[in-house]
N, C-alpha and C positions, 0 to 999 in steps of 0.2 A: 057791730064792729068785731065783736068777738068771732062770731060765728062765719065773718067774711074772710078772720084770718085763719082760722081752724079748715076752712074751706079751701083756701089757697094751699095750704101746707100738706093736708090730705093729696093735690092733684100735682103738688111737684112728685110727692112721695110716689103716688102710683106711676108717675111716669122717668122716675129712676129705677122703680121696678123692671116698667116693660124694658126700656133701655138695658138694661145688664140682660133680661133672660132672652133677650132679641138675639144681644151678642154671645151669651152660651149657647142659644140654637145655632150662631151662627157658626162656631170657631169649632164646633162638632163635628159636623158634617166636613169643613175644610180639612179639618188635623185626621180624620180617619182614612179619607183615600191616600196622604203622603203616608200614615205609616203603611197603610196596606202595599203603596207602591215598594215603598223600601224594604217589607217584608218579601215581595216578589222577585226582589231584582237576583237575580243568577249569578253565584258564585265560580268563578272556574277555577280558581286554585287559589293558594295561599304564600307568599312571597316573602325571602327572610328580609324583616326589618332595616338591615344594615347594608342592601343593596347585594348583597352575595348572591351568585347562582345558587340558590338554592331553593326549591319549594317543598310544596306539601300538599296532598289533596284535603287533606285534615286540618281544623285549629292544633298548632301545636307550640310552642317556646321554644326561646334562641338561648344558645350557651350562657347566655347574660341573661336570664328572664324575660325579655320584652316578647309581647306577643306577636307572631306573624301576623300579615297584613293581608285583610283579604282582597281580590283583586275581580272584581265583576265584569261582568259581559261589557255591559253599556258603557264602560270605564275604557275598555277595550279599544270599543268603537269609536270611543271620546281621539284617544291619543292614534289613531289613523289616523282620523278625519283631520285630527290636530296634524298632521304633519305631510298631509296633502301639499303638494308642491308642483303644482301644471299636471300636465297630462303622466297620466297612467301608461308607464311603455307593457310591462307583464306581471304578473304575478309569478312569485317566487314561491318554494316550499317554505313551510312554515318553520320546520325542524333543520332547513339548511342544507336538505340532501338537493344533487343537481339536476331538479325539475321544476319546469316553469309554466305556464299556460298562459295563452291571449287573453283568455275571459277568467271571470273569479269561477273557483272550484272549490272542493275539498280534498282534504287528504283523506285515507283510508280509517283515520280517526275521529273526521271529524271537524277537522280542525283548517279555518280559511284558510287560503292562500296569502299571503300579504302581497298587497299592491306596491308595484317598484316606481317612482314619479321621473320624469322628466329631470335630470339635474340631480339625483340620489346615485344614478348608477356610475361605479369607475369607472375610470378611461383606459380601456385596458382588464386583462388580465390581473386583477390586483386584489389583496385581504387585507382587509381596514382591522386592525385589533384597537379597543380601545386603551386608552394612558396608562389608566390601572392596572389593567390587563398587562401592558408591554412590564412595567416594574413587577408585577408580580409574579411573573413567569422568568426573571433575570435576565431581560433578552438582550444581549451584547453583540456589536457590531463591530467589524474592521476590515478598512478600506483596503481593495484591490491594489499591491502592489508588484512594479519591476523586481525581479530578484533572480538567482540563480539556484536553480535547484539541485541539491548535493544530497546525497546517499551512499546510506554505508551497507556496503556486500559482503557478506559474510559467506562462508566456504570450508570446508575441511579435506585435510585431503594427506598426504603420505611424502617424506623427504626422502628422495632416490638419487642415485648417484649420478653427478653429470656425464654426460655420454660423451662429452667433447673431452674429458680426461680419462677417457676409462680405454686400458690397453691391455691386450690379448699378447704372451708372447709365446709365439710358437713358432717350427722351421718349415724349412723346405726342403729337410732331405730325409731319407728313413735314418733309424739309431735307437740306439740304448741308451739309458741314463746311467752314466757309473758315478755318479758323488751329486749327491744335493746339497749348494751354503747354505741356498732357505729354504729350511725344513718346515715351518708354520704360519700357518694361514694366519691373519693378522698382524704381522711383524712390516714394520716398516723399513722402507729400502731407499738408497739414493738411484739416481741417474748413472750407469755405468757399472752399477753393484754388481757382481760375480751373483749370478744365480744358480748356475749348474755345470758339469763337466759331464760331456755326452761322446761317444761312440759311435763315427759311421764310415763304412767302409766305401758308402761315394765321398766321403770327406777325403778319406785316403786318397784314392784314387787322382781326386782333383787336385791335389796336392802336389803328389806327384807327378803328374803333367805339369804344373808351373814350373816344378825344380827340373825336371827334364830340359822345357822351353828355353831357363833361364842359362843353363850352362850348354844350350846350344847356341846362343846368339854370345855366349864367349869363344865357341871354340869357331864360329861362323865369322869372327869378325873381319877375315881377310877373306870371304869368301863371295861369289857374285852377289849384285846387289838385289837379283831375285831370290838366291838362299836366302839371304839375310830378311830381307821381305817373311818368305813364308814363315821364317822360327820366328817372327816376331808377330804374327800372324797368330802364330801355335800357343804363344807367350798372354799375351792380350786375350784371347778367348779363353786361356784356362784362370787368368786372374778377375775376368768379367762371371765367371762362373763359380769361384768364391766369391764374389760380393753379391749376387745375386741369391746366393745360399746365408746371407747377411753377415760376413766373417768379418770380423770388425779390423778395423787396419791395423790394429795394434797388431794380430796374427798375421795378417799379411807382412808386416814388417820382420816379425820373427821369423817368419819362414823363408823370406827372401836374405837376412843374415843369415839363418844357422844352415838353410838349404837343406833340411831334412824334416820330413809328413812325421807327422804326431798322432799317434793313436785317440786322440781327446781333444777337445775343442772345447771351453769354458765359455760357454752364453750369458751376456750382461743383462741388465737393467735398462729398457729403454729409457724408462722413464721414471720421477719421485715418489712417490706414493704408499699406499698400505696394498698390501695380497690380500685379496679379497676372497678369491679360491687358490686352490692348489692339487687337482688331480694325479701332481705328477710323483713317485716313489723310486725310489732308489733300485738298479734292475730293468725298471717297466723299459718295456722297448716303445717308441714311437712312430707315429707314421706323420708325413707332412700336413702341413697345418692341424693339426694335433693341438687343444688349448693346454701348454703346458702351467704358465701361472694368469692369473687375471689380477692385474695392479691400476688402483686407482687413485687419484687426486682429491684428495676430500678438505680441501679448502675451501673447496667451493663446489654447493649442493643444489639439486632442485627440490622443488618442491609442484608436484601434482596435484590441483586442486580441483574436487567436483563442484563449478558452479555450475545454478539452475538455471533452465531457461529463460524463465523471465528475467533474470539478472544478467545475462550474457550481453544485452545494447550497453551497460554501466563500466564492459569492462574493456581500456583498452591497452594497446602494446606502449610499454613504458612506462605506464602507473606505479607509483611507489604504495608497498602495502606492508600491513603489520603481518607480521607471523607471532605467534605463541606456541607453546610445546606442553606438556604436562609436565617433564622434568623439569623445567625450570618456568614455573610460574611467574617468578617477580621478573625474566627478563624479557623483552620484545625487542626479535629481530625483524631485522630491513631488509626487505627485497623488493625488483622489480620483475613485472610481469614482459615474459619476453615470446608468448607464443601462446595464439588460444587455436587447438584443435579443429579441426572442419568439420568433425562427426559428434553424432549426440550418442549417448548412450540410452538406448529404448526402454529400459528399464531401470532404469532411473530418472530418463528426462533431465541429465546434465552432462554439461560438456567440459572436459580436461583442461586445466590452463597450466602453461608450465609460468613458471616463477623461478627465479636464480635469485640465490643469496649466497651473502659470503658465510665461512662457519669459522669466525675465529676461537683457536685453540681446540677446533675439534669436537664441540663439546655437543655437537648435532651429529646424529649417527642416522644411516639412512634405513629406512624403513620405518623412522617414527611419525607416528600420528602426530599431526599439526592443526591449526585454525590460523586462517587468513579473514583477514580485513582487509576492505579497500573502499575509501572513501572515493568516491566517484563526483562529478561535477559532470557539469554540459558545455564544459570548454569556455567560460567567461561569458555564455550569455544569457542576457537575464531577458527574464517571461511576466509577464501578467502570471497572476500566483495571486490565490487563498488561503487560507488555512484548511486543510483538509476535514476540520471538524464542519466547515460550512458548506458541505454536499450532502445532499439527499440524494441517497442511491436503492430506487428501485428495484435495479438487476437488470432492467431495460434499456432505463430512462437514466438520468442526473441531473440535479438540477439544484440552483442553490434560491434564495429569499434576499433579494436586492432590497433595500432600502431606498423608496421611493419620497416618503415625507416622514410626521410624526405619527408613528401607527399605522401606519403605509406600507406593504410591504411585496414586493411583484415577487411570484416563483418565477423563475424563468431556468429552459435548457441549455445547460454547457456541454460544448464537447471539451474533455478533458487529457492532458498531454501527463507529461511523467510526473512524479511523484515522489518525496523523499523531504527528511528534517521537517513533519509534519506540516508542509504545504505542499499544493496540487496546481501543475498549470494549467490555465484555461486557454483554449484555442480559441474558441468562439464562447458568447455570452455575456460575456463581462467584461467591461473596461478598465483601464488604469484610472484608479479614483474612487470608482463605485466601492458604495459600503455596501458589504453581506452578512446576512444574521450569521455568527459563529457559536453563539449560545444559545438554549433552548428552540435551537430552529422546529425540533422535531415537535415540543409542548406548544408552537404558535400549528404547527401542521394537524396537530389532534384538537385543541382549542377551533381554530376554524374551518374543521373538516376539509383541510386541505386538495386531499385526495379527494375527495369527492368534487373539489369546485375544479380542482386544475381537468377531471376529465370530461365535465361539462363545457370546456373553453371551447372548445373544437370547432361546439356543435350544441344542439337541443340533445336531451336525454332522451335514451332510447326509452322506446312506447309512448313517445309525446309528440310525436309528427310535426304538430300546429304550433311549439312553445320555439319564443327563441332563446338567444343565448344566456346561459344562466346567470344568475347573479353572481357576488361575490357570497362565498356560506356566510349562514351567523356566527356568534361567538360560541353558538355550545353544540354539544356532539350529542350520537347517539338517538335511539328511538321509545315512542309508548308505545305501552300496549293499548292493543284495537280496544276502543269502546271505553275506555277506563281514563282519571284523571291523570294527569302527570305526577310519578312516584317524588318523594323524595330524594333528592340527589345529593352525591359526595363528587371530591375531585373525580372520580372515574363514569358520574353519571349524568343523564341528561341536563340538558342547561332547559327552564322554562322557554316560551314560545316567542320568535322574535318577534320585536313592537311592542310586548306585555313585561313580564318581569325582566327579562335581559335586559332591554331598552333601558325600564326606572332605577335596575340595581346598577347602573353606571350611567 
């Protein structure tokens, strides 16, 4: 009995033996091909932790310690396959530039095409950014609206004397000056003021023909009614020939009292004003129309302003504008614009506008530097209007970032009208309503290689005959180098390869 239990016990024992070393041969041979496989698998790059564009072809750590995460082939190929969705329309660049092919390819790196599925592509023209992406980049919108575009023109230019008070006073017969009352240039005068006592011997002369005429048609009074005709004929032509020599009727009236010519003739004041010039001296002999004084009105001045050309549609007849002076800084005078020039000046590329204002008390002298302003309008009507920050301008092209959904975003071309108080009208492109990116438009343009997707829209990318039209780019920009892993990047550097790290880190 002994030896039947001793017996039993020996052949459980042996065969909890064989049992375990069966399973250590067995768990041997299984566990070395997985780690060999796992030792195999192909690294392509290393991806920051926290989901940021950012890689590394190297193990490296993130500003916080945690290690980057490496990101294998097979893993790759895992999240395509995962995200198959019907049919295959083209393969896209990997890196976002705008070329595409029917069949899978490589790029010059190396690196697949990714496959665009049935149901993946916009409808449209359109850059998908992602959420995190839109907040991080501050991207702000505002809607398309009616408004009136107003701008302010600025101009400088010179205060001259108005030409509609400004008076020449000189004669119509030859003479000498024997007594000047105003002797200096800038002296002010009234209307009718004694300016000079002159000497001419056709004065004399016409003179005496009137006193002649006059005391013929006294002693003519009983005489045929053809005498009296002619002296009165003789009468009338020699006092129409004083008033044509301008003798003011005050002299006519003396002289037809006292009936005796005066060696002298005192010339008035046509008009109020200041003497502006005065060539004339005491002595000097004259000839007809001769400028003896030059008397102006300076109540009221112009002002000659060189606006540019481009400014010259903002300005029009009747506009009320600001003036300012350098003499008097704190005050702004009022004027209106009463006349814009029909010639440009070539050498400068601007054209003359006159402007009238009043000069109370005098206190604007002509020939002073000035600055004008003029707030300009487009007559009460209002446009479809942006803010001028939401154009992209090529130099070509224009075009703004419609807001189509959430991280949705169309370029699309405006044609653009006037401009002014930092909004711009759109003719064509845009509608009343439509939101336009106003903020970071140009950081969503470099973010999703922009320029590069809107000039594949057209069309396939030149040297790819067979690809059709490009996708929308990825989220990151920029290129590797041939043959090599993908560098390290900062904001200004490549984004990993769409589908792999771009895709996980958001």
């Amino acid at each position: 009995m002994n030896r039947l239990l001793s017996f039993l016990v020996l052949v459980a024992f042996l065969g909890i033996a064989g049992g375990a070393g069966y399973w250590l041969g067995v768990s041997k041979p299984m566990q070395a091909p997985a780690t060999a496989a796992k030792s195999e698998r192909k690294i392509l790059y290393y991806r920051n932790p926290m989901g940021l564009p950012d890689t590394s072809p190297v193990p490296k750590k993130a500003p916080d310690g945690m290690d980057y995460v490496p990101v294998y082939a097979d893993e790759e190929a895992s999240a395509s396959a995962g995200s198959a969705k019907g049919k295959i329309l083209y393969y896209r660049n990997p890196m976002g530039l705008p070329d595409t092919s029917p069949v899978p390819k490589k790029d010059a790196m190396g690196m697949d095409y990714v496959p665009v599925y049935e149901g993946e592509e916009p409808a449209g023209p359109q850059v998908k950014i992602s959420l995190d992406k839109v907040q991080k980049l501050g991207v702000k919108t505002e809607a398309a609206m009616l408004r009136e575009i107003t701008r302010a023109v600025r101009a400088v230019g010179t205060l001259q004397v108005n030409e509609r008070v400004l008076h020449t006073v000189t004669t119509k017969f030859e003479g000498w000056i024997q007594k000047l009352v105003v002797n200096t240039t800038g002296e002010y005068v009234r209307r009718g003021q004694p300016l000079m006592e002159v000497y001419s011997p056709e004065l004399i002369t016409a003179q005496q023909e009137y006193i002649v005429a006059t005391k013929g048609m006294q002693a003519l009074k009983d005489a045929s009614p053809d005498m009296q005709a002619n002296m009165r004929t003789l009468m009338e032509g020699s006092v129409q020939r004083l008033r044509n020599w301008d003798i003011s009727e005050q002299e006519l009236e003396r002289l037809k009292k006292e009936a005796q010519p005066t060696n002298s003739i005192t010339l008035h004041s046509p008009v109020s004003g200041v003497v502006l010039e005065k060539p004339s001296l005491k002595g000097m002999r004259f000839m007809p129309g001769e400028m003896l004084y030059s008397i102006a009105d300076l109540s009221s001045l112009w002002m000659l302003a060189d606006v540019f050309e481009q400014d010259l549609g903002w300005v029009r007849l009747g506009q009320v504008v600001k003036i300012r002076v350098s003499a008097y800084p704190e005050r702004v005078f009022s004027g209106k614009v009463a006349f814009i020039y029909p010639t440009i000046t070539p050498e400068t590329r601007t054209a003359k506008v006159r402007i009238e204002l009043a000069n109370p008390g005098g206190l604007l002298k002509p020939e002073m530097y000035a600055s004008v302003e003029v707030v300009a309008g487009q007559g009460g009507k209002r446009r479809v209007t942006v803010p001028d920050s939401a154009v992209l301008d090529s130099g070509t092209r224009q075009l703004v970032l419609v807001q189509r959904g959430e991280g949705l975003f169309e370029p699309r071309d405006v044609k653009l009208g006037a401009q002014g108080g930092g909004y711009v009208e759109v003719l064509e492109g845009v509608k009343e309503g439509e939101s336009v990116v106003v903020s970071a438009n140009f950081l969503i343009d470099a973010e999703s290689n922009l320029k590069a997707a809107l000039g594949s829209f057209g069309g396939p990318a030149q040297g790819d005959t067979g690809s059709t039209p490009a996708a929308p780019a990825t989220t990151g920009n920029g290129a590797r180098a041939a043959g090599k892993a993908p560098a390290s990047t900062s904001p200004a550097t490549p984004a990993p390869p769409a589908g792999a790290a771009a895709q996980k880190g958001h």
